[in-house]
N, C-alpha and C positions, 0 to 999 in steps of 0.2 A: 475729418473733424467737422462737425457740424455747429455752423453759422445761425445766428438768430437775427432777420432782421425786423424793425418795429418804427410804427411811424403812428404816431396820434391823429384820431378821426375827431370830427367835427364834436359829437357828442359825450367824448373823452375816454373813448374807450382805446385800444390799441389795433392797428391791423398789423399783423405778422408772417411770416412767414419761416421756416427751417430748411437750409440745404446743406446738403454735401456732396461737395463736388458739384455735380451739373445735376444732382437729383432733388428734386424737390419731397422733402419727406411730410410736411403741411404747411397750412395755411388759412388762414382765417381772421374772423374779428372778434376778440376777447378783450373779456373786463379785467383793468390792470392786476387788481387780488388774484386773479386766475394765472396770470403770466409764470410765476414760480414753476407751476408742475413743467412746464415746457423743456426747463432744466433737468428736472431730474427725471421725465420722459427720454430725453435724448441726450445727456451728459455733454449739455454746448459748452464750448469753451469760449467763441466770438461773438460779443453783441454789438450787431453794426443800429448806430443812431443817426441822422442824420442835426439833431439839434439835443446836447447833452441837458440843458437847461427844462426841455423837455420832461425828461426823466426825472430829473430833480422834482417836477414839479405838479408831475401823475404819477410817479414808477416809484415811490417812496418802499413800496411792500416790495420791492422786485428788489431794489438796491439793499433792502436790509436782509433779502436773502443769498444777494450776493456776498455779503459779507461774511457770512453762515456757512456756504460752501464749502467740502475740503478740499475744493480746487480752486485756483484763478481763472475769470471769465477776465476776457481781454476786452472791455468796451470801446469802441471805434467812431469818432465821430469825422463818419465820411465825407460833408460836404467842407471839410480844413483842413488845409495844408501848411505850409511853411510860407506861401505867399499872404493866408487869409482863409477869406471863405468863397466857394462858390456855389452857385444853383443847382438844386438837384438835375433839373433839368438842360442844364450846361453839361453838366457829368455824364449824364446818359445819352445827347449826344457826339461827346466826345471820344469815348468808348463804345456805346454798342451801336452808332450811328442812325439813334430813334430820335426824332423830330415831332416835341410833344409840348404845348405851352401851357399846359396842366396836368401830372399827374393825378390819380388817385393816393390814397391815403396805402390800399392793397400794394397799386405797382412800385410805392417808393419804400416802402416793406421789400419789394421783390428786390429791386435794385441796388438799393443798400445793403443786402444781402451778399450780392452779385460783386460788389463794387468792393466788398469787402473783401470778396475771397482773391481779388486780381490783388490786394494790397495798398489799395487807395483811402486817403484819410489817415488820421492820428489819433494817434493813443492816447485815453484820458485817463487821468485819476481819479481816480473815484475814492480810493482806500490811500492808507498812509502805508508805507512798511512796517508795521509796525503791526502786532495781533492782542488781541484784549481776550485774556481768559479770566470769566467771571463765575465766583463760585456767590450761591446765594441760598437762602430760604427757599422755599415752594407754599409755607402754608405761614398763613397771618395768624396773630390770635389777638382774641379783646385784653386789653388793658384788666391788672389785679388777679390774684386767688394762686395758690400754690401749686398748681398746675402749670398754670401759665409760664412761672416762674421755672420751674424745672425742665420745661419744655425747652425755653430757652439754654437754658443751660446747658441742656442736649447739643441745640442746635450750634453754639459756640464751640464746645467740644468737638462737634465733625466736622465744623467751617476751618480749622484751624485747623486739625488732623488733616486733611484733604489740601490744605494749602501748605501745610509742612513735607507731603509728599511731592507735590508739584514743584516747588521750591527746590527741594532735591533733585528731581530730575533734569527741572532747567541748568542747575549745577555744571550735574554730569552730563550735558549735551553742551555747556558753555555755552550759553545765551545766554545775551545782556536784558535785563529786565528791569522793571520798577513794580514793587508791592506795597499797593493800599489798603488797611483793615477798617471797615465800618462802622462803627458803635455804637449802639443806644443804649443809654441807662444802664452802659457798665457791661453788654453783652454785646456780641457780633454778632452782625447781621448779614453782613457778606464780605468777600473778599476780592480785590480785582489788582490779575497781575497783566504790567504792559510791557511786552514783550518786543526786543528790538530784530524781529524776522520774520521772515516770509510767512504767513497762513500756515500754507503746505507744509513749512520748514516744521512747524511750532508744533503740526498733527502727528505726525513722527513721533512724535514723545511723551502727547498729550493726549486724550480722547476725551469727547464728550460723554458726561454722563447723568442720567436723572434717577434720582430716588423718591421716595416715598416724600420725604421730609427738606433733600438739597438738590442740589441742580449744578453742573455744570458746562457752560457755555463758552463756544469758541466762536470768534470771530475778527472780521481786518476790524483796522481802527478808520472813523470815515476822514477824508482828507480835510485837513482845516485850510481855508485860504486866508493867508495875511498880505499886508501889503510888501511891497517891494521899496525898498531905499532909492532916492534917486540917483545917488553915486556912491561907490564902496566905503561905508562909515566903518568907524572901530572903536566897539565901545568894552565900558565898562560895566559889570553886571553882579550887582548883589544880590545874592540868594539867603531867606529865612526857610527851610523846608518841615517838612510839619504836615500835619491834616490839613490849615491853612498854610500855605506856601506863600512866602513875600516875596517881593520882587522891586528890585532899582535899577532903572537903568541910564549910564550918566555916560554924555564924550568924553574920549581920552583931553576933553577941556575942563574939565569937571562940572560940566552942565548935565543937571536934572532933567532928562525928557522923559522919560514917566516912572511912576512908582503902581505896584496892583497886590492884591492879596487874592487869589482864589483855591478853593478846594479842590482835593485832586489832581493835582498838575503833574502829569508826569514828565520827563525830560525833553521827549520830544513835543510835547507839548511848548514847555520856556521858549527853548530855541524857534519853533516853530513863530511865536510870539514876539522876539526879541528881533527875529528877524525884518519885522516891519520898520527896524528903525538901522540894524543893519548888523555888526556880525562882532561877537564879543569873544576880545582878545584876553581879554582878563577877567576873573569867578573869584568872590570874596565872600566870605559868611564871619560874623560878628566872634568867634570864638576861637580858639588856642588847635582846638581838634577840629579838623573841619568833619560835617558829618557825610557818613558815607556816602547818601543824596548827591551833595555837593560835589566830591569828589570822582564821582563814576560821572557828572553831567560835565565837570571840564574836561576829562579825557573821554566822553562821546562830543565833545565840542571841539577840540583840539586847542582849549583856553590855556592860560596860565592858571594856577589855582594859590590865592593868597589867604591867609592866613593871620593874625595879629598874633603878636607875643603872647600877648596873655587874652585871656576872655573881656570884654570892655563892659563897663561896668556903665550901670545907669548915668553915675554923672555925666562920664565920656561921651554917653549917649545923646544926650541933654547938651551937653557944649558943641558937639556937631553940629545936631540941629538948629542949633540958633546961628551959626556960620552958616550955611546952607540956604535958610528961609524958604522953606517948602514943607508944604503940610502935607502930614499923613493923614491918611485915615484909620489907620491899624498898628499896636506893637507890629504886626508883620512886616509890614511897610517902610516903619519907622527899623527896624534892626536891619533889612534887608540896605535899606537908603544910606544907613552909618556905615556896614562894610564896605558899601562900594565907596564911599567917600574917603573912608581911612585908606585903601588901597590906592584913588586918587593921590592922596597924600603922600603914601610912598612911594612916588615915583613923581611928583610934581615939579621937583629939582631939575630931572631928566629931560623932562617937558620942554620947562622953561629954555634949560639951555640951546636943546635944539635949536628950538625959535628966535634966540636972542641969537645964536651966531649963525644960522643956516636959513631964516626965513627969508631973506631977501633971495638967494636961490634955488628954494623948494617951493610948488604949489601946495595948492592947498591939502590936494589928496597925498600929496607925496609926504607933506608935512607929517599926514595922518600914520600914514604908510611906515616911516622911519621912527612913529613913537611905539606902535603895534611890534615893530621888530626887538625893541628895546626892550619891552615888554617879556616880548622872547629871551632873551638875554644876550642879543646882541650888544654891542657899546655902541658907543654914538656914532665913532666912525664905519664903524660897519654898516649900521643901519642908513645912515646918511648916504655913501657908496650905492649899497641895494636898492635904495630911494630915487637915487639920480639913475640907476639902470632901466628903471620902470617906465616902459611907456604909458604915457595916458590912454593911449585908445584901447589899449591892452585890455581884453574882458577878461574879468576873471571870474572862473567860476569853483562857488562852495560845496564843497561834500563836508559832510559833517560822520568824522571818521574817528574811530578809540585811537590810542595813543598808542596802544600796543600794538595795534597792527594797520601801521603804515601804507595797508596796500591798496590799488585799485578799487572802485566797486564791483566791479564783474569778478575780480579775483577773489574777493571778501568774500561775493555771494556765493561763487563755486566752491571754495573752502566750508561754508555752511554746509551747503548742501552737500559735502563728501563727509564731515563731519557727523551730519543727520544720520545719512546712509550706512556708514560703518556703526553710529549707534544701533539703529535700525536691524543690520545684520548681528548685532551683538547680542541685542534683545531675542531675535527669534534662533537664533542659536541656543539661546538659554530655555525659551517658552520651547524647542525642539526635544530636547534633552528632556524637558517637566513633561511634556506628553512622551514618550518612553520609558519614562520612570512611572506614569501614569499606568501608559499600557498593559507593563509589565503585570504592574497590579492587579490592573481591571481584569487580567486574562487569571491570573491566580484566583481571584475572586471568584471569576468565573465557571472556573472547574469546581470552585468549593461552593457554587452555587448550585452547578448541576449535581452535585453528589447529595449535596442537603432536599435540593429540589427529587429526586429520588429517595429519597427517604422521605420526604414530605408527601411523595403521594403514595406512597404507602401504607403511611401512620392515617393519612386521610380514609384511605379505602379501607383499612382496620376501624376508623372512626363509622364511617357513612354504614361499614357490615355490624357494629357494635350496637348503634344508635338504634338501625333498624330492628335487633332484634331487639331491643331496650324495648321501644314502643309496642313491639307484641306482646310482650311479657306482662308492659303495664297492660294490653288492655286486656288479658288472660285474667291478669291480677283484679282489674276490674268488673270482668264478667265474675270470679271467683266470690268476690265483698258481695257482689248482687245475689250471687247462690246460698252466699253465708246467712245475707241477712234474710233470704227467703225462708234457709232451713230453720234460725232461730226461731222465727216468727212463726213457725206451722209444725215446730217438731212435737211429736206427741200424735198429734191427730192426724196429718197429712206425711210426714219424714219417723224415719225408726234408723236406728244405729246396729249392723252386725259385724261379726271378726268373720273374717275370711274362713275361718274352719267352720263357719255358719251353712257353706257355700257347697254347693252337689254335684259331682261328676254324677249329671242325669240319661242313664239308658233305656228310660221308658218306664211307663207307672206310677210315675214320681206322685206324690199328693199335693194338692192345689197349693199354690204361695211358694212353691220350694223355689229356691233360690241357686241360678244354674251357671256356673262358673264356665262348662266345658259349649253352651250355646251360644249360638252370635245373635240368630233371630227365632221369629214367630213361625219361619216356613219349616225350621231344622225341626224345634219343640215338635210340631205339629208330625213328621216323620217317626220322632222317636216315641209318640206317643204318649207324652210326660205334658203334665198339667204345669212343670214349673216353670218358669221365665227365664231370660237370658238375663246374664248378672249385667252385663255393660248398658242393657237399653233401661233399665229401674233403679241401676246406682246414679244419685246426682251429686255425687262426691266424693273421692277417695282419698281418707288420712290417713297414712301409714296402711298398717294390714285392716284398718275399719272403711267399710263401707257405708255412706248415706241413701239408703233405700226410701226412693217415691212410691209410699203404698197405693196410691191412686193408679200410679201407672202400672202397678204389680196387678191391681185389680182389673184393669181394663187389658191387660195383655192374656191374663187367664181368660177373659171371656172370647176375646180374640182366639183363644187357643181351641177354646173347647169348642166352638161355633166351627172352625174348619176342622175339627176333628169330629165332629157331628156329619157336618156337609161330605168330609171323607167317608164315614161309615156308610150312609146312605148309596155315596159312587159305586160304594164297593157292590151294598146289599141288592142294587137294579143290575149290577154286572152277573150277581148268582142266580138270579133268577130268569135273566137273558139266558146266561150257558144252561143253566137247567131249562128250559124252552126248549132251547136248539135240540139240545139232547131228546129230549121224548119225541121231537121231530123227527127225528137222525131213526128213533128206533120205529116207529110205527109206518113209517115212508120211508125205505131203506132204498139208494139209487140201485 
């Protein structure tokens, strides 16, 4: 598993380093924006720091891609322990017995590296448990025109579609969550649900995705720090929930310590809030039905959850307030500050008596302690009993756990995560099954593609042999038009028309112009001793049984003709007169 360790240089940049095991995989000085790849270069899971405040305070880019991850990075701040803090330089020579009264910025990179993997230091938070999946626009547009307008209306459409399937699925994986819708001007703009589990837990079921037009985003929630009470308080806590969420929060004395109204507040958000003044045993909201809000935040709180008779109506509202004497700033405020006060009220009887017959032998915490049991539904003497069994030095410490299940954190969390897993396995049993019913398909397809695909080059090779004679034809056709309009244009003087019965099977003698059906050329003519012409080299065109006769060429082939049948008579006429030589040779000189 590889280790990241990181120490800030003087010019704010990071020196780092990566090992595993005893291997150094790099190292170097990089600018903080840079730090991310290092993650998904080497899939670290441990970032050792020596000063987490650090981080906070150059590594803002690095921490929000921590959050991004679909893994947990375990950040480690090595130079604390359970005692405190100690020197880097203490540490290293403690453990690797170097004696150094300055490191570099490089070797405390290296060491914190080192010091991490032996197990030295403590685990920081950085993230809450808690995962934020945000689904959102990608693309802005200007204000006015019907466009605009329609666009939106898109985008509302798929924000909500996309958050009604998420919504489902957390269902069916039983995850507790809270879902906020964002609005403008009547439309949604985004959605963000706040999930009570793990990152990892939440990716199981969920995936990031980006489109053209929406976006969705997963990531931890960042850790809020509030203050801590200085001894175990038990209060009272009115909820108004809403887009603005109100908020009261009063002691089981019915004293007002603060009232707030903010946006967005999810559950673990209140608690996390409320916790600064200490730990609320009792959850009121102004109405007959409490809202669902409300009701999922006292059983993730392990609160009572109170109720009024009926819905309280403004005057009620109004007559509290002025018992009270404490200003709002907001109806949220002011309705969150009336329920917790009216549930003050019912149980103030309880209070009192306590403290009128038990206060002279309860402290003060134990006082507290026996009204929060009451609360519970204890009776007085029970609660009073449990009160006096309690020691004061006794720490106790808070989980903030559902009501339905009682158990452990480590048992919660393994149940998650078996939970996740058999979903997990559920899903790809099913996505296994869809690719084989796929398969199936694809290979049917398949054979009916190769079949078609065979026929297809077929009908191609039909097409490419078709085409190609097409284009001879046309340009036959167009040598044809060029002969036609040659012959119109010159017939009479230059072209003449005859019928095939016009045409001479020629054996010699023929008279000039005859026209020779049974000649190919001028050397045959010439042989057979015939003046007339071969019919295929003087037709320049033949329609039907009519021939189109080139009389020019008719006239220049007889002259052709007669010129080697001259030139022949001649050959002949010096060969008779050569053998007639020899011959009176032969007789007057006999050997």
């Amino acid at each position: 598993m590889a280790i990241l360790g990181i120490d800030i240089t003087p010019d704010g940049n990071f020196a780092y380093i990566v090992v595993e095991g005893k291997t150094t995989l790099e190292k170097g000085i990089v600018n903080p924006r840079n730090l991310p790849s290092l993650f998904k270069k080497y899939a670290i899971r441990t970032l050792a720091v020596d000063n987490v405040s650090e981080l906070f305070q150059y590594g803002r880019a690095l921490i929000k891609l921590l959050s991004k991850l679909p893994y947990t990075v375990e950040v480690i701040e090595v130079t604390r322990d359970k005692l405190g803090f100690k020197k880097m330089e203490e540490l290293v020579q403690e453990y690797f017995g170097v004696a150094k009264s300055h490191l570099t910025p490089l070797e405390t990179a290296e060491y914190l590296a080192l010091l991490a993997s032996l197990g030295i230091g403590t685990p920081v938070k950085l993230f809450e448990e808690e995962t934020i999946i945000l689904i959102y626009r990608k693309i802005s547009t200007t204000p006015g025109g019907m466009s605009r307008n329609r666009f939106m209306r898109n985008i509302t459409h798929r924000i909500k579609s996309i958050a009604s399937k998420i919504e489902l699925k957390l269902k069916e994986a039983k995850l507790d969550y809270d879902l906020f819708i964002k609005e403008e001007s009547g439309e949604v703009t985004s959605a963000k649900f706040v999930v009570y589990a793990n990152k990892e837990v939440v990716r199981r079921y969920i995936k990031p995705m980006r489109s053209i037009d929406v976006a969705v985003t997963i990531y931890s929630a960042p850790a809020k720090r509030g203050g801590t009470p200085s001894h175990e308080r038990y209060l009272i806590l009115g909820v108004d929930p809403g887009v603005v969420t109100g908020l009261a929060i009063l002691t089981l004395d019915g004293e007002v310590l603060d009232t707030a109204a903010r946006r967005g507040l999810s559950r673990g958000d209140i608690l996390r809030y409320v916790r600064q003044w200490g730990i609320p045993v009792l959850i009121a909201t102004d109405v007959a039905e409490a809202p669902e809000f409300v009701k999922r935040l006292a059983a993730m709180s392990g609160a009572v959850l109170y109720t009024p008779g009926k819905d309280l109506s403004s005057e009620e509202k109004t007559e509290i307030l002025d018992k009270i004497n404490w200003r709002v700033k907001s109806s949220h405020e002011r309705d969150a500050l009336v329920a917790a006060y009216r549930a003050y009220q019912e149980y103030k009887l309880k209070f009192d008596k306590i403290e009128k017959e038990f206060g002279k032998i309860l402290n003060l915490e134990q006082l507290e302690y026996a009204k929060a049991l009451v609360v519970r539904g204890y009776s007085i003497a029970q609660a009073v009993s449990e009160a006096l069994k309690k020691r004061e030095e006794k720490e106790v410490r808070v989980v903030y756990i559902t009501a339905e299940k009682p158990c452990g954190r480590r048992e919660s969390a393994l149940e998650t995560q078996i939970r996740a897993l058999e979903y997990e396995n559920q899903q790809l049993r099913k996505e296994l099954e869809t690719l084989r019913q796929e398969y199936t398909q694809l290979r049917k397809r398949l054979e009916d593609e190769k079949w078609r695909d065979l026929r297809y080059r077929e009908l191609q090779t039909r097409v490419e042999t078709l085409t190609s004679e097409l284009i001879k034809k046309e340009a036959e056709l167009e040598q044809l038009k060029k002969v036609f309009i040659e012959i119109l244009s010159n017939y009479g003087s230059k072209y003449k028309l005859i019928h095939t019965s016009e045409t001479v099977e020629c054996k010699g003698d023929e008279p000039v112009g005859t026209i020779c059906r049974n000649i190919e050329s001028v050397e045959e003519a010439v042989a057979r001793k015939t003046l007339g012409v071969p019919l295929k080299q003087v037709a320049k065109l033949q329609l039907g049984e009519f021939y189109v006769i080139d009389q020019d060429l008719v006239k220049k082939l007889v002259e052709d003709i007669r010129r080697k049948i001259e030139e022949r008579k001649e050959i002949d006429l010096r060969k008779i007169v050569e053998q007639y030589r020899r011959g009176l040779i032969q007789r007057h000189f006999p050997s």
